[in-house]
Phi, psi and omega in degrees: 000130163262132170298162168215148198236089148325137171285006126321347193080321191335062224293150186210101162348106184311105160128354157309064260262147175256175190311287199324301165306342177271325173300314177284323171296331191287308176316299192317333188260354170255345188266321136341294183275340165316307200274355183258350196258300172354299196278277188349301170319298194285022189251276184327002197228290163322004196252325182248046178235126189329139193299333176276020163255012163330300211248018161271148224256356183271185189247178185307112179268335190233080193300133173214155160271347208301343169283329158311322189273315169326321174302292193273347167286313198246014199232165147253053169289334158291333169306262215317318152306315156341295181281336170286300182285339171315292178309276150316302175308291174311323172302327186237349149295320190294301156278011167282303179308278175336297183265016116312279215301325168303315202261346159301309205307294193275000168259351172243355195235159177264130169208162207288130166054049149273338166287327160285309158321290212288328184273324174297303183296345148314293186309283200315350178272348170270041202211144164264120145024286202281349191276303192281326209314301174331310147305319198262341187309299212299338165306302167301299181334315177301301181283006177096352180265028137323147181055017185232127160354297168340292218287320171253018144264334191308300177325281184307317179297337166289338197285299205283325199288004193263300191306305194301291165002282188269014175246355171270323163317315193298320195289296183291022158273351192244019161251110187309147199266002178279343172277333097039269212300333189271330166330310203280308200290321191269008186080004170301165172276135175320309179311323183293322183302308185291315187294308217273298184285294205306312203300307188289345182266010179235029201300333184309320177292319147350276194310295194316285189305311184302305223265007181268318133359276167309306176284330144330309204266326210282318182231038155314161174194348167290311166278333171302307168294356180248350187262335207224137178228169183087130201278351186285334199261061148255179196259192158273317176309327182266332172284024183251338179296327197281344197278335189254174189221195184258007188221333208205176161231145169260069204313331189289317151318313200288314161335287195309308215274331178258344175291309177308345170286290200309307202266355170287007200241347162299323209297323168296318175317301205278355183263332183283342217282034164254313174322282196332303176308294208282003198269303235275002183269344186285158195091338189263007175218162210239157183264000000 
């Protein structure tokens, strides 16, 4: 390693940032973090502010709750929450269950059309959103599950599990396989192996497929609004539509109503974000 000599005298470490680069990385990163906090804040700072003062640029002069209690009194926001947790909690049992067993399946055993799985949970990721509504409404319509719960996890489980699926595959690639074998030697069952041994050793991964999962069923908002009518049967993401019309907005509501979305989905973040680094990095360096 070589030194460098500032024309200061000063000796400076090969790879060692001078004050002026260090000062500009700092800037770059605070300004950064201004513009990433910003839209979130003023959401939260417009929610208590009278609706006719929405688009005023000053912060709250006429402090009010009154858009909160409007929400939740006078709206059918508790059925949308209701209908939110229904929803979502089966979506991510169900598919946290799915994309483990899928993603065991295809990192520990050889089978006939493994190869094509695998190409297939890719491919499904390649379709927009606005490509299936249409396929999947004339779908449900046929089973009967159009306006029913069912009918949009069935939805959300095709958009997490293909993904979660082949990022879970990655995590238990990075689990010796020897442990699998000592399972088998002590009389588990593969399933048992999988339950008893593999699963506590994949919590990172876990946590990753739940909160991508969770957040799948929580702020969707195209199927919800096309699967399900009547403000009582919506999710929250499709009762937040209700707050706009075709002339207007109810902004002060419409605030209030995504700050009350937003934080059950903070709240989830802050219990996986220790999870989050090592589930969403396994797999990507090989032993």
């Amino acid at each position: 390693m070589t030194d460098k000599t500032s024309t200061t005298g000063k000796v400076r470490l090969r790879g060692e940032r001078s004050p002026l680069a260090s000062a500009g990385l700092h800037l770059t990163l605070l300004t950064a973090a201004v513009i990433a906090v910003f839209p979130p804040l003023w959401l939260v700072i417009t929610s208590f502010k009278p609706t006719n003062d929405a688009f005023d640029t000053s912060l709250v002069k006429n402090f009010t709750f009154a858009n909160y209690s409007h929400v939740v009194s006078d709206t059918q926001f508790l059925s949308w929450v209701g209908n939110s947790l229904v929803v979502v909690g089966l979506t991510t049992v169900i598919g946290v269950f799915i994309s483990a067993t899928t993603g065991y399946a295809v990192s520990r055993f050889r089978f006939p059309g493994l190869r094509p799985l695998m190409w297939l949970l890719l491919i499904t990721q390649m379709f927009p959103v606005a490509v299936l509504i249409v396929p999947l409404y004339n779908l449900l319509a046929t089973l009967g599950m159009l306006n029913q719960p069912v009918g949009l996890v069935i939805t959300y489980l095709t958009v997490a599990v293909p993904f979660c699926a082949w990022m879970m595959k990655g995590y238990f690639d990075g689990i010796p396989a020897e442990i699998d074998e000592a399972g088998r030697v002590d009389g588990l069952t593969p399933f048992g192996t999988f339950w008893r041994l593999i699963m506590p050793l994949a919590k990172p991964g876990l946590a990753v497929t739940a909160f991508y999962t969770f957040i799948t069923g929580w702020a969707e908002v195209a199927y919800a609004s096309a699967f399900m009518t009547g403000e009582e049967n919506l999710t929250l993401a499709g009762g937040l539509q209700t707050f706009v019309n075709q002339y207007t907005a109810d902004w002060g509501s419409l605030t209030a109503a995504a700050v009350l979305i937003a934080a059950p989905a903070a709240v989830v973040f802050g219990l996986v974000q220790r999870h989050l680094v090592s589930g969403l990095t396994a797999g990507a360096t090989k032993s």
